[in-house]
N, C-alpha and C positions, 0 to 999 in steps of 0.2 A: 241545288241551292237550298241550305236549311228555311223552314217557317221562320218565321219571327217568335219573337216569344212574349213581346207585347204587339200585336196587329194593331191595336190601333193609334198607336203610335206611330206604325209604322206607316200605316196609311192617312194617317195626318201631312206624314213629313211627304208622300207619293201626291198628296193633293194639293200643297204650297208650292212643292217642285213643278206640276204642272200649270199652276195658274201662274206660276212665274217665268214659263216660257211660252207663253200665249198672249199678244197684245190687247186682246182684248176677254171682257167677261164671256166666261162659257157658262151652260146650264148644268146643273146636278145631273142631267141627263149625259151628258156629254163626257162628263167626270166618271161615273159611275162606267158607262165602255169601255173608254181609253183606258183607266186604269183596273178594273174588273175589278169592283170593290161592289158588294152588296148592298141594293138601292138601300135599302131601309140605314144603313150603316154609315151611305153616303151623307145622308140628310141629317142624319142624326151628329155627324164631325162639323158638318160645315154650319149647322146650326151651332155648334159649341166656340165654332170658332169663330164665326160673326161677335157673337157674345164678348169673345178676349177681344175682339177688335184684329184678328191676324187676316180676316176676310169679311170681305162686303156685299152682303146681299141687294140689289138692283131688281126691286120686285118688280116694277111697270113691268122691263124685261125678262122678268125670270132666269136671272143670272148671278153669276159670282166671280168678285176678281179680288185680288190683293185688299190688305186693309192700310190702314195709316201703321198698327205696330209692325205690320210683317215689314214697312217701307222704315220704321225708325230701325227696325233692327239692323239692316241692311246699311243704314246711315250710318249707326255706331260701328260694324264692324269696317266701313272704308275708312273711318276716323281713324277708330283704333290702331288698324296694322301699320300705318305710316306712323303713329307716334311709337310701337313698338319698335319699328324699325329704324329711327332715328335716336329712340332714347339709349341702344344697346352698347354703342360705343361709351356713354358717357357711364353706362353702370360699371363696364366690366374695367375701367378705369377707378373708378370710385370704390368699387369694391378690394379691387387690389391691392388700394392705398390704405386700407383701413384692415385688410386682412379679413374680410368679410363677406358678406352677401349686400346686392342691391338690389332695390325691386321697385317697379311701376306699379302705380296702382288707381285707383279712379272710385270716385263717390259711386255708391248703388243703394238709393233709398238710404236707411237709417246704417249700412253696412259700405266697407270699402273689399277691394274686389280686385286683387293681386292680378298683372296683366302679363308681369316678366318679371324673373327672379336670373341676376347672375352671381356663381359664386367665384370667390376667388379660389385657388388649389389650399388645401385640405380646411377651406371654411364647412361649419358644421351645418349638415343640412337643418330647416328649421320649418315652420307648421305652414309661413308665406309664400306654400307656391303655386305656381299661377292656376287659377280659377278657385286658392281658397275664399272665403269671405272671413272678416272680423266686425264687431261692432265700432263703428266710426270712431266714437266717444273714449274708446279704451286703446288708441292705439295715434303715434304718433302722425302718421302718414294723413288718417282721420282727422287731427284735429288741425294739422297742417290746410289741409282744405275747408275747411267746417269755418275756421275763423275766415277767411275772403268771401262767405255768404253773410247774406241778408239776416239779419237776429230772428227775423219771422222762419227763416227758413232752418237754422242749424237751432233754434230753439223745436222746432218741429222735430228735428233728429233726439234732440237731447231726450223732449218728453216719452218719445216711443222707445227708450233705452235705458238700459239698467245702468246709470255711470256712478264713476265710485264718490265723486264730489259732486257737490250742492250745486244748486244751480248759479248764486253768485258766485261760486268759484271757479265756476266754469265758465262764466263771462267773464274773470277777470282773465283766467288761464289765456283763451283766446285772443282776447285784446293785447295781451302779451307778447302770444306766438304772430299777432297782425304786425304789431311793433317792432319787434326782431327778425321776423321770417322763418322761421324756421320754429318746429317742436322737437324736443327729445323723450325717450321715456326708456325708463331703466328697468329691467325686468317685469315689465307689466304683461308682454307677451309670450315671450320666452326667459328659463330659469338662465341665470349667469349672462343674458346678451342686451345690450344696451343698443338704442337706433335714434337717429337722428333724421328729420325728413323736413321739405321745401314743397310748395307749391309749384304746381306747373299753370300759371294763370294762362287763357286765351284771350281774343282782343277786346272783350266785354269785363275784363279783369276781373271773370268769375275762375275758381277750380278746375279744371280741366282733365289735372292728373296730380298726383305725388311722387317725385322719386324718394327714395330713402335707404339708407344705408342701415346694417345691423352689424355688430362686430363685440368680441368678449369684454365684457366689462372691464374697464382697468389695464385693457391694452395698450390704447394709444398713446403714446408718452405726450411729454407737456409740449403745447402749442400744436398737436397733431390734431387737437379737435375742434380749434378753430380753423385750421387748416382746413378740415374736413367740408365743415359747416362752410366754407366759402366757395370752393371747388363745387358743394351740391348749389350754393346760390347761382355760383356761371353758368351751371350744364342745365340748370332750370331754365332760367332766361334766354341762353340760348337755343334752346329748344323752342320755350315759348315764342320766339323771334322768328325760329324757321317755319316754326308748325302757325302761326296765326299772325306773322308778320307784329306780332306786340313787344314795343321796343322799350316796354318798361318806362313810359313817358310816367 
C-alpha cells in the first residue's frame, strides 16, 4: 500500500473514522495504538481538531469523542442524498425540456454549492458541476434563496461579497424575485447561456435548496419560458412537500 502524501490528513480522517465507530470517548492513549500514529502527532490533531469543534475533549476523563461539527456534517449529508435523490427525476425532465442542464444547489455561507448537475443530450458542459462553489449574489439559484432569508441574514451575504449592484438594488431585486418566485440571469455566469432558478423552501419556509435550469440564450421559443418557469415552480413544491411535508400553505 502507497504512504500517503499528506499523513496528516490522513490520520485526521483514521482518527474521526475511529471515534466514530466507538460508543463511547477513548483516551489519546488509546487512539495513538489502535491506530499507530505517533504520540506527539496524536495530541497535536486532536488538539487542532477540538479547536474546529470535529472532536471533544472530556478533560475530568481524559478522553475524546465526536464533536457537534463532525455530527452537523453527518446531518447535512443524510439531508442531502435523499433530496439529491428525489430532485433527479425533476432535473432530467426540466432539462430536456429546455434543451439544457439542471442543477441542485444549496446556500453555503456567502457561496451557493452545486449538489447535481443533469444535462440533456449534446447540452454544453458548463463551470456548475457538482461541488463547484459561486458567489450567492451573482448567480441566479443564489439570489433565488437569498430573497426567503431574513434581511439581517442575506444582508450579511451581501456585505461579505463583491455584487455588481448597490445595495438598494439589491433589496429591490430580491423583493422582486420574493414576489414572483423565481430569478433569471442572463450570461452573468456563463458566455451565451441564460438560467432561470426556484427555491426549494422546508417547513420553516426557509431555503433549503435551488433547482435551476441553464439553457442557450434565445432558444426557447415564445411561451416556452414561462413554461419553463412553471414546471421549475411544480417540481420545487413538490419536492418541498415530499422532502419537508411543506404544502406551500
Amino acid at each position: 500500500m502507497n504512504s500517503p502524501q499528506v499523513p496528516a490528513a490522513r490520520h485526521t480522517l483514521d482518527i474521526l473514522r475511529l471515534l466514530s465507530t466507538i460508543d463511547v470517548p477513548i483516551s489519546a492513549a488509546r487512539i495513538h495504538r489502535e491506530l499507530g500514529i505517533p504520540r506527539s502527532t496524536t495530541y497535536h490533531l486532536l488538539s487542532e481538531m477540538v479547536e474546529a469543534g470535529f472532536v471533544v475533549h472530556l478533560a475530568g476523563e481524559r478522553t475524546y469523542g465526536l464533536g457537534l461539527a463532525a455530527y452537523s456534517m453527518a446531518n447535512a449529508y443524510t439531508t442531502q442524498q435523499p433530496l439529491v435523490r428525489l430532485s433527479q427525476k425533476y432535473l432530467e425532465k426540466l432539462a430536456s425540456f429546455a434543451g439544457g442542464s439542471g442543477h441542485l444547489s444549496r446556500l453555503s455561507a456567502t457561496e451557493i454549492v452545486y449538489l447535481q448537475e443533469t444535462r440533456a443530450p449534446r447540452a454544453v458542459s458548463l463551470i456548475s458541476q457538482v461541488g463547484v462553489r459561486l458567489p450567492a449574489v451573482g448567480t441566479a439559484s443564489g439570489r433565488a434563496m437569498l430573497a426567503h432569508l431574513p434581511e439581517t441574514e442575506y444582508r450579511a451575504v451581501y456585505s461579505a461579497s463583491d455584487p455588481a449592484e448597490g445595495w438598494g438594488a439589491f433589496q429591490k431585486h430580491l423583493a422582486d424575485v420574493r414576489e414572483r418566485g423565481f430569478d433569471v440571469e442572463v450570461q452573468e455566469v456563463s458566455r451565451g447561456q441564460a438560467s432561470v432558478a426556484v427555491p426549494v423552501l422546508d417547513h420553516l419556509q426557509r431555503p433549503a435548496a435551488a433547482l435551476a435550469v441553464t439553457y442557450p440564450v434565445d432558444s426557447l421559443r415564445d411561451g416556452q419560458s414561462a413554461q419553463l418557469r412553471e414546471q421549475l415552480r411544480t417540481a420545487a413544491l413538490e419536492i418541498s412537500a415530499r422532502m419537508y411535508g411543506n404544502r406551500g400553505d
